[in-house]
N, C-alpha and C positions, 0 to 999 in steps of 0.2 A: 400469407407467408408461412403459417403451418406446417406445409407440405414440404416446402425447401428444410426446415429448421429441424427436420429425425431424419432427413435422408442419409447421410454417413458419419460416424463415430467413430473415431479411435480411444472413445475412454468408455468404461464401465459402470454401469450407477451402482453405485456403495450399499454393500449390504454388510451386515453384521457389527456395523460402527457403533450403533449406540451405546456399547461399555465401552469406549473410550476411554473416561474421565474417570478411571481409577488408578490408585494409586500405587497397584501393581504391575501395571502396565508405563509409569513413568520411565524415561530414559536419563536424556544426561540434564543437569540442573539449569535452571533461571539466574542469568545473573546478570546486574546492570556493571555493563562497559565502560560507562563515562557517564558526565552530567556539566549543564552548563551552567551549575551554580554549586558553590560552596563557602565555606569557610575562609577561603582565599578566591573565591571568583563570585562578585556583588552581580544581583541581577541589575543591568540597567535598567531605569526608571521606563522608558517606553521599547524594553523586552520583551522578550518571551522566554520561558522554563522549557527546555529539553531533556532530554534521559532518551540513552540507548541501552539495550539489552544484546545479549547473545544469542537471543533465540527469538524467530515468530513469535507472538502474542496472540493468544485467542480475541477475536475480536469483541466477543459478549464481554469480557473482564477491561476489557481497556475503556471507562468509563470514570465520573466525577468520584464514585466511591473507593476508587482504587486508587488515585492518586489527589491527594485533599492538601489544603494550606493551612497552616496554626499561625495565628501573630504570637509576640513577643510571649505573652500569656500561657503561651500552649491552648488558646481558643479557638475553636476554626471559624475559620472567615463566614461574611453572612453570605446569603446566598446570592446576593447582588455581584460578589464581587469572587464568585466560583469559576474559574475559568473554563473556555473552551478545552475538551481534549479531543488532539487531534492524532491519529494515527499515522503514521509511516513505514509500511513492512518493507517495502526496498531497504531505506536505511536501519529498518529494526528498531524504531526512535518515537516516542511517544513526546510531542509541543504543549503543553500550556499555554495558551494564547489568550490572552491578556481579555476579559470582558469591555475594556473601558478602557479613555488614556488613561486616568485617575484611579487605576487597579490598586497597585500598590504603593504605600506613601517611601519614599525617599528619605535614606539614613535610619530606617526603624530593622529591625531584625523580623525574619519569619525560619519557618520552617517547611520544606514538604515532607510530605508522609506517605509512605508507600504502604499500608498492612498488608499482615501475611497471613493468608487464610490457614487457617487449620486443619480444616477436613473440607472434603469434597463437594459439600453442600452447603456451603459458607459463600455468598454471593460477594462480599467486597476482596479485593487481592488481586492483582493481575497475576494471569499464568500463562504459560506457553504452550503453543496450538494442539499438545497430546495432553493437556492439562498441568503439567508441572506447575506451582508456584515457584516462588523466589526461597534459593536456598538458604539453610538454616544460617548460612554465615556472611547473608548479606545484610549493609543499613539499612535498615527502612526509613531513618530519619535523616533529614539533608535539611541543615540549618545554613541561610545565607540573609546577608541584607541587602537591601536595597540603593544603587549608587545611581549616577547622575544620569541622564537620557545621553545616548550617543546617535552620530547622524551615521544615518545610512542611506545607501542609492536609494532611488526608487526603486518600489520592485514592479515589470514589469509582468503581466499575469502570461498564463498557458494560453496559447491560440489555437485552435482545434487545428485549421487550415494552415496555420505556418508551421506549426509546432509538432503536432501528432499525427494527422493525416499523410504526412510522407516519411512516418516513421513504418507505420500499416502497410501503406503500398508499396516500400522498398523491402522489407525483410517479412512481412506476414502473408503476401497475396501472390505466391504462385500458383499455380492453375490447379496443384493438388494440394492445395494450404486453404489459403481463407482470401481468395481470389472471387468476383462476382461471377464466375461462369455455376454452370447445372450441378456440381461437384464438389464446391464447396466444403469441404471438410466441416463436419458436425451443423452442415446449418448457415454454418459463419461465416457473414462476411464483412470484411477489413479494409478494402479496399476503395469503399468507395464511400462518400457520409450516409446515403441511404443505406447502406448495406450495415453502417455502423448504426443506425438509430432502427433500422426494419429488426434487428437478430443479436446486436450487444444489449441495450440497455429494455432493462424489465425483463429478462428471458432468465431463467435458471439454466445452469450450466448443465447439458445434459449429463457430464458426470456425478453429478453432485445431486442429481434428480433423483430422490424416493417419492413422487407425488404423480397424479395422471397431469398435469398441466404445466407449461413449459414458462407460464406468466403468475405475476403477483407473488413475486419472492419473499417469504417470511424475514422476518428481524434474525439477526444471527441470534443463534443459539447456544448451549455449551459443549457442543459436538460441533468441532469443524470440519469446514467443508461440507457439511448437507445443506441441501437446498439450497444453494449459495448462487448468487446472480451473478454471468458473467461480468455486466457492469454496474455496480451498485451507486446508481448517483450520490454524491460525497463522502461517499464510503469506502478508499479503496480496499481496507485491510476488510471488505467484504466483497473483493471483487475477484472471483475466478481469474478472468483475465491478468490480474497483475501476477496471481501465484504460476500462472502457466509459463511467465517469463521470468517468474523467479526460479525454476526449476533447472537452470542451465545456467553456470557462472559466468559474469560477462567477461569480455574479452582483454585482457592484462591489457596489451597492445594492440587497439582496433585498429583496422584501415580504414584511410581517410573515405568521407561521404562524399559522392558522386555530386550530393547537393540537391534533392528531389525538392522541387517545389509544385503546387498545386494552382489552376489558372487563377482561381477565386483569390489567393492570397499574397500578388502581387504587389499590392500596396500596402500590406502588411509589416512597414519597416523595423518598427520594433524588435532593438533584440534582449534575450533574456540573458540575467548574468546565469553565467554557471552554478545549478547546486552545490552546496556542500553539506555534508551531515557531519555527524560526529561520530559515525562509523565506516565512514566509505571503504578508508582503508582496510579496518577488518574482513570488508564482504569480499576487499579485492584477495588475501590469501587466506582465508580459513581454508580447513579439510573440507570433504562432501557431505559429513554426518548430516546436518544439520536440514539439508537438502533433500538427501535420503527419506528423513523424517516426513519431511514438507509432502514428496511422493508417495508415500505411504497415504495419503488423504487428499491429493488433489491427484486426481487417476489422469491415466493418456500422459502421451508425450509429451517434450517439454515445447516449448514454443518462443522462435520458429525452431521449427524440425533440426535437427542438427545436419548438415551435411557433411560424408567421407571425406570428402576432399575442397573445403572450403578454396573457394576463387576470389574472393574478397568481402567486401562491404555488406553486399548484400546475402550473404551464406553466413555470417556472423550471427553470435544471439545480441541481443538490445547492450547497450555499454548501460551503465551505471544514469549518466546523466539522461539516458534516454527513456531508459526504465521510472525514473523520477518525473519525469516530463508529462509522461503516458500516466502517474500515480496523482502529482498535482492538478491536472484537467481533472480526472476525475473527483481529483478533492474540490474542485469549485463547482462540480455539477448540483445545479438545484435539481428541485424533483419536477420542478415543471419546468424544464432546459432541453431545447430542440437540441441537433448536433445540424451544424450549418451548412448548406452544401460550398464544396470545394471546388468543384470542378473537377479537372484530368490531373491528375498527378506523373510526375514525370523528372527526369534527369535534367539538372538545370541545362 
């Protein structure tokens, strides 16, 4: 598959990036939007800790060092009871998700900690994807307790075949897009499951390529965008693909879906509740800075293509919940997870 996967580009592989991460080159500041714990909002007992930002987040600093828990003490927690972090660049939103039911005890106080690195070689701090840390006049400290468990639906998970695979073949696979014919734009193809496991997953993105080999994608690094896998199994805030549809803001008012389903995923009745983040709304009217920024290091157009004179549904870029759909599958991918065949996808 080789051969098909350098046949056409529309992006550029990155030179001259590696002084990125200075602090001459920062732009506009880090700052957290919201949090779903404080002083007046108790984590529930079988919760999870959010925190959104204004800006991408490099994915190397979104890790256990960058955002830590203290009990009542000011001690930090041991390391049994360290929680998962989890990334979300659609909604800009970093999860805490809970190691254990028995995380944290109920009616006690804690704290999270966010530190702010100092200088540019300072490993713990999250920052934002040109490097920025969090600015001088954010808290780093969010002190909240712990309140009683509340119930919630079940959550139904991501189905490649119900879910994503007629997201691909409706807006990503025209016949000069990421279609299975000879032409394929960069290699890719979207359209069909093989085409999504033969050239998304393990492949670096050929814009992001400084290396002779197009497989075995390094760990992110403190320079984004290099070497970056279109699709990084559970990784999405390492994934090419998500930043390619974050590059075009989604659509205030989409038009309704035609409703593609796929042959394979007809008894797939399961439906999912609608995300919600604690940003949506901002991503729905911010300016383009921010986006701007994001293109400046994820090269090529945005995806899908924009078209002059959009005709509907499928001329649109991904809505919000679509974008998230496409980000959570990818957050459930293990590293040894097939992608399932689907079958023909089609207009219901």
């Amino acid at each position: 598959m080789s051969s098909i996967f350098w046949v056409l580009s529309c992006d550029v592989p990155p030179t001259g990036r590696e002084s990125q991460f200075r602090t001459g080159q920062l732009r506009h500041s880090l700052a957290i939007t919201a949090a779903s714990v404080g002083p007046l909002n108790p984590l529930p007992f079988n919760g999870d800790i959010k925190v959104s930002f204004n800006r991408y987040l490099l994915p190397s600093t979104v890790n256990r060092q960058s955002f830590f828990l203290l009990d009542s003490l000011n001690k930090p927690l041991p390391a049994s009871k360290a929680p998962r972090v989890i990334y979300d660049p659609v909604g800009r939103t970093v999860t805490l998700s809970r190691p254990s039911d028995d995380w944290l005890a109920e009616g006690l106080s804690y704290k999270l900690r966010l530190p702010r690195p100092e200088g540019d070689t300072e490993q713990s701090g999250v920052r934002a994807i040109d490097g920025t840390p969090l600015g001088a006049d954010q808290l780093t400290d969010v002190a909240f307790q712990v309140g009683p468990p509340v119930v919630s639906p079940p959550d139904v998970p991501v189905s490649f075949c119900r879910d994503v695979l007629p997201v691909f073949a409706s807006k990503c696979s025209r016949s000069a897009c990421h279609g299975s014919g000879r032409d394929s734009a960069a290699g890719l193809v979207l359209e069909t499951s093989t085409g999504v496991a033969l050239t998304a997953l393990n492949r670096i993105a050929q814009g992001s390529n400084t290396g002779p080999r197009a497989t075995s994608p390094p760990a992110p690094g403190r320079v984004f965008g290099v070497d970056m896998p279109i699709i990084d199994r559970g990784d999405p805030g390492n994934s090419w693909l998500v930043y390619k549809m974050e590059l075009v803001r989604p659509p205030v008012v989409p038009s309704p879906s035609p409703g593609y389903v796929c042959d394979l995923s007809l008894g797939q009745s399961a439906k999912r509740s609608a995300y919600t983040s604690l940003a949506s709304e901002i991503l729905l009217t911010e300016g383009p800075e921010e986006r701007s920024i994001l293109g400046d290091m994820i090269l090529g157009r945005e995806m899908p293509f924009p078209m002059a004179v959009p005709s509907g549904y499928v001329d649109e870029p991904l809505t919000f919940e679509e974008r998230e759909t496409v980000r959570l599958w990818i957050r459930d991918l293990a590293p040894g997870d097939s992608v399932p065949e689907c079958g023909r996808c089609s207009p219901r």
